[in-house]
Every structure is written in structure tokens, then in C-alpha cells.
C-alpha positions in Angstrom: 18.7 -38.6 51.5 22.1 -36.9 52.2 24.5 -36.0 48.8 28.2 -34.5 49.3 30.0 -32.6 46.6 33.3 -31.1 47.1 33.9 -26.7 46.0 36.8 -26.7 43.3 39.3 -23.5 43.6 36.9 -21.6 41.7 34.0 -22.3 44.2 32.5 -24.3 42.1 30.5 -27.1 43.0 29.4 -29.7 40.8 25.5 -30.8 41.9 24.9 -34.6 42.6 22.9 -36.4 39.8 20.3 -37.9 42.1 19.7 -33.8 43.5 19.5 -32.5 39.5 16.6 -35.6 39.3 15.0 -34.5 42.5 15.0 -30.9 41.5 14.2 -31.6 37.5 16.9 -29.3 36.7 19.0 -29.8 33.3 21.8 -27.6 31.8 21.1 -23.9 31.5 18.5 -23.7 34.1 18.9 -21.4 37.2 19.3 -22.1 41.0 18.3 -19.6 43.9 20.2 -20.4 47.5 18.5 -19.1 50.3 20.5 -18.9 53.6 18.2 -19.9 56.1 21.1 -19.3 58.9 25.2 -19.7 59.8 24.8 -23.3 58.6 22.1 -24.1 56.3 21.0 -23.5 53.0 18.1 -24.3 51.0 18.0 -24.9 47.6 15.8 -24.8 45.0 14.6 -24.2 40.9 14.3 -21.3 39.8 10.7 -21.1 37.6 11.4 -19.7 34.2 10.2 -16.1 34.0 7.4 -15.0 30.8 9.3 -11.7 29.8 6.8 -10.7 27.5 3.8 -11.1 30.1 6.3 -8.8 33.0 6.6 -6.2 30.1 3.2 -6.1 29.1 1.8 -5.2 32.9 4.5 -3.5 34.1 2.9 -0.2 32.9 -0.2 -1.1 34.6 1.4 -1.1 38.0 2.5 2.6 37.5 -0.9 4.5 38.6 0.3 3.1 41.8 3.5 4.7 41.9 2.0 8.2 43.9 3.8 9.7 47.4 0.1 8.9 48.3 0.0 5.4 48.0 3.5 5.0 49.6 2.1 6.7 52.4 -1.0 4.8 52.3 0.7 0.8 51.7 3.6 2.2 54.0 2.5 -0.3 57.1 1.5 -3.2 54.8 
């Protein structure tokens, strides 16, 4: 299913109804673009982030944080 919408001065575009439905989007909720190449662009929700979870093992990540393991993951 194809949907047009036309970019204001601003570059503002206002997202068709029937994509917001496909996409279960709704006011206040986030949109990543992806350039795939010179002409085409995919789209998609972008999943709510737990803050609170992020902040709580963030501090478990640092005894990873050595020259030695940078060396070590380098190639991964």
C-alpha cells in the first residue's frame, strides 16, 4: 500500500493515518529513519526505552572498559 504526504517549508511532513495505524504510533511517540540508499528510506517505531533498567547496569558494563579488552574485542 503506497501513502504520499507532501514537506511544508519547515520540512515537516505530516504522516498518513492509515501509516500511524500500521505502525501503532500516537502523539508523542518517536520515529527512527534509516537511509537504506540515495532514494529509499525505511521507517519505523521507535520502542520506548526503561531508563531506570539502562542506569541500573550501566555500572556493570564498566569492568569491561580495560585497553585489554579493547585490544582483545578489537576484531569482533
Amino acid at each position: 500500500m503506497t501513502h504520499t504526504a507532501k514537506i511544508s517549508s519547515k520540512g515537516q511532513v505530516t504522516v498518513p493515518s492509515e501509516v500511524r495505524r500500521a505502525l501503532q504510533v500516537k502523539p508523542g511517540d518517536v520515529l527512527i529513519w534509516h537511509v537504506e540508499s540515495k532514494d529509499r528510506v525505511v521507517v519505523r517505531r521507535a520502542r520506548p526505552v526503561d531508563v531506570d533498567y539502562l542506569a541500573a547496569v550501566s555500572g556493570t558494563f564498566s569492568e569491561w572498559r580495560s585497553a585489554e579488552d579493547d585490544e582483545a574485542f578489537r576484531d569482533l
